[in-house]
N, C-alpha and C positions, 0 to 999 in steps of 0.2 A: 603534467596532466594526470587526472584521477584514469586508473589503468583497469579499473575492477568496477564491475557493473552485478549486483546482484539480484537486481528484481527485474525480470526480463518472461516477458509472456508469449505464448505459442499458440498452434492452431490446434493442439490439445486444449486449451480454452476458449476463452475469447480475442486470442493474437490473431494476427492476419497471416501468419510465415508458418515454417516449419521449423523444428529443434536445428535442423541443415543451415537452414540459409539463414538464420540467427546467426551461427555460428559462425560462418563464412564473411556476414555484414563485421562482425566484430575483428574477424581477424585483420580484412578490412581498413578498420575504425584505430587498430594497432592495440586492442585490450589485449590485455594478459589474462585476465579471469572473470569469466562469468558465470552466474546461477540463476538455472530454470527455474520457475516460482509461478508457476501456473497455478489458478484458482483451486481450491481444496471444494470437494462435491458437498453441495449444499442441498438437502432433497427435497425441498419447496422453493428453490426457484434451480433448473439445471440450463439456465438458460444462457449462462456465461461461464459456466466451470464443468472443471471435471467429470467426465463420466464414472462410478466408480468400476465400469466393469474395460476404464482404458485406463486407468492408474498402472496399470503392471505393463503395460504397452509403452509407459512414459518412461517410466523406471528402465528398461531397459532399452530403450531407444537413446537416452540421452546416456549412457552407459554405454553405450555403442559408438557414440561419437566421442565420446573423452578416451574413448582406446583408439579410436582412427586418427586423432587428433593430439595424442600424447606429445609435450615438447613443444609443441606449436601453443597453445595456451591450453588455462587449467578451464575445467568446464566440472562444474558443481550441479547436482538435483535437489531442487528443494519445492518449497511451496508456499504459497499465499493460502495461509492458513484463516480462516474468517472466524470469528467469534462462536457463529452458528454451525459451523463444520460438524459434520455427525462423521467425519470420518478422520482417525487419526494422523498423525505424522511419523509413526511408526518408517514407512519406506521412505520415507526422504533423508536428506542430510542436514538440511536446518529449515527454517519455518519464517517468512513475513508474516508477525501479527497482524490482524486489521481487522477492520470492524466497516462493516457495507450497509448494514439494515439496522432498524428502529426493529424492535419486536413490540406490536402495539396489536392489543385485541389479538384478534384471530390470524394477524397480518405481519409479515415483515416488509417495511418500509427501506425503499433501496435510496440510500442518501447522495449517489452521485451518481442517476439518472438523468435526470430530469428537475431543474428548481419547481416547475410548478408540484411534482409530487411531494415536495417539501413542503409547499405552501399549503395544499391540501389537506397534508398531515397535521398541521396547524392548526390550522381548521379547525379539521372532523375528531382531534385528540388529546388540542390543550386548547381551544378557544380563542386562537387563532393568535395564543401568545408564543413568538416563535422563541424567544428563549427557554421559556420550559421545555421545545422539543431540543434545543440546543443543552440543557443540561442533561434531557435523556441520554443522547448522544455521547456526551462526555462520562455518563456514570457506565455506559456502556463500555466505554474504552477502559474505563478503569478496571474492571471488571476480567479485562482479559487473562489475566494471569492464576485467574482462580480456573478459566473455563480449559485456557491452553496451552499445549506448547510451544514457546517457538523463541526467537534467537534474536531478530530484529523487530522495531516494532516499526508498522509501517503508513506510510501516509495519517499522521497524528489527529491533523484538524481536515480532514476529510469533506468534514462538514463544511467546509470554508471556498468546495469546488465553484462552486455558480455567484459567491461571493463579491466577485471582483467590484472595486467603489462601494462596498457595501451595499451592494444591491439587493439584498435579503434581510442582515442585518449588521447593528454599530457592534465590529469586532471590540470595538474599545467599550463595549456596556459593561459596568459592570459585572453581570451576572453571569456573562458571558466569559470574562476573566476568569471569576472563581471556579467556575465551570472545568476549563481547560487546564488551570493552576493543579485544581485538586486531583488531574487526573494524570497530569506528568510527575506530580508528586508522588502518587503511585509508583507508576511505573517507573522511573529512577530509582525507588529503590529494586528493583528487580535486576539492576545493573547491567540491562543490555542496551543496545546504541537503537537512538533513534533515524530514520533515515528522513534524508533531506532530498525530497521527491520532486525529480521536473516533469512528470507525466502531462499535466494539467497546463503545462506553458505548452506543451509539444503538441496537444490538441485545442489549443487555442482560448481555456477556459480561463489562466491565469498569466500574468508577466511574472512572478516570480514562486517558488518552489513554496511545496509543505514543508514543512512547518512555516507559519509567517516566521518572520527575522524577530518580533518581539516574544515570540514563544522559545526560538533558537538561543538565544540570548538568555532566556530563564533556565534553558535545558543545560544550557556549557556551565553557569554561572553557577550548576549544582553541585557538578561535577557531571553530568551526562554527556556521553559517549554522542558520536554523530557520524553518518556515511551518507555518500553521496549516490544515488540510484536514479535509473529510468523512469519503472515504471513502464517499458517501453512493451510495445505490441505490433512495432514492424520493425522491418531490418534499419528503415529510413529513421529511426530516433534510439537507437542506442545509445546509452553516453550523451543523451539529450545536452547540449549545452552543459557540462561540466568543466568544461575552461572558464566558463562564466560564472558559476555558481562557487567553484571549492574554495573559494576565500571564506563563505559559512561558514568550514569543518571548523578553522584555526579563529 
C-alpha cells in the first residue's frame, strides 16, 4: 500500500479537522508521511483558503506537530498553490499546482463548485459553446508554470469534476483532447509528477480518480512522473481508496 499522502486539507482552509487530528487519523490509517497543502490566499474569493494574516499560525502549528510527532511519522508543510494566489510559497516546503477559476471579465469562475456555474459560464462567455470554456481551462493550466511555484501538479482535469457519463461534455471531443494534450505537453516538460487524485470519488462526484485513465496513459507514455493523493478534507478519507487506485502509478 501507497504509505505517503500529500495533499491533505485542514480547518486552516476548507477541511473539516484540525492539523491534530489529521495527523492522529493517519497514524491510524499506518501512513508514514504526509503534507499539509491547505489552500494558498486568494484575495477575491477568501472563502475557502487561507487567511494571509493565519499563514504563520499554519507554519508553525504543523512544525509543532512534526516535533511531537518525530519517529512516529514524517509530517511535511506545504500548500495548494492556485494559479491566482497573490501570495507566495516562499513559507512552505513544496506547492500543489492547481488551477480553481476561469478568469473571465471582471470574474473568476470557480470550476468545481457547482456544474450549473460552468453552464452559466458558457453561456454568459463563449455562447454557450462549452468547449471553448474547456480550452480556457486548459490554457489556463498550461500556464502554470510561468505564473508559479510548485512541485506537484495537482488535480489536472479539474474540469472533468461534475463530468461523470459526460454529463456536461464528450471527454472523447475532439477539441477537448487537443485541449488537455497541449496542456500535459507543457507541463511534462517541467518534469514534475502529476498526482492521481481520489478526492472527487470520496465526495461522491466521481467513480474513478483525476486524471482520467486515458490522460494517465499519455502522461506515463511521456515519461511523466505520477503520485497517488487524497485531496482529502476529513480524517474519514485520507488515503482515500489507494489500495484500489496504485495500480495507475506502474
Amino acid at each position: 500500500m501507497i504509505r505517503t499522502d500529500l495533499h491533505i486539507h485542514t480547518n486552516f482552509s476548507d477541511g473539516n479537522d484540525s492539523p491534530r487530528a489529521m495527523v492522529l487519523a493517519a497514524l491510524d490509517r499506518g501512513l508514514e508521511t504526509i503534507g499539509f497543502a491547505d489552500h494558498s490566499y486568494t484575495e477575491f474569493d477568501v472563502s475557502y483558503c487561507m487567511r494571509a494574516e493565519r499563514i504563520e499560525e499554519y507554519v508553525s502549528t504543523v512544525a509543532a506537530l512534526r516535533e511531537e510527532f518525530r519517529g512516529s511519522i514524517e509530517i511535511l508543510c506545504g500548500v495548494e498553490q492556485d494559479l491566482d494566489s497573490t501570495f507566495g510559497t516562499e513559507p512552505f516546503e513544496y506547492a500543489v499546482g492547481s488551477v480553481h477559476y476561469l478568469a473571465l471579465g471582471d470574474e473568476h469562475v470557480a470550476v468545481d463548485w457547482k456544474p450549473e456555474i460552468l453552464l452559466d459560464a458558457a453561456e454568459r462567455y463563449f455562447g454557450g459553446d462549452f468547449y471553448a470554456l474547456i480550452e480556457c481551462y486548459y490554457s489556463r493550466v498550461a500556464s502554470l508554470p510561468e505564473a508559479q511555484e510548485f512541485d506537484i501538479i495537482g488535480h489536472f482535469d479539474l474540469i472533468g469534476k461534475f463530468n461523470e457519463g459526460g454529463r456536461l461534455f464528450d471527454p472523447d471531443h475532439p477539441r477537448c483532447r487537443a485541449a488537455w494534450q497541449a496542456a500535459a505537453d507543457r507541463l511534462l516538460r517541467t518534469g514534475k509528477p502529476f498526482e492521481i487524485n481520489t478526492g472527487a470519488i470520496a465526495r461522491g462526484y466521481r467513480s474513478e480518480p483525476y486524471p482520467s485513465r486515458e490522460m494517465i496513459d499519455y502522461i506515463r507514455a511521456r515519461g511523466g512522473r505520477l503520485l497517488l493523493s487524497s485531496d482529502s478534507h476529513s480524517t474519514d478519507t485520507l488515503a482515500f481508496e489507494f489500495d484500489k487506485w496504485e495500480h495507475l502509478l506502474f
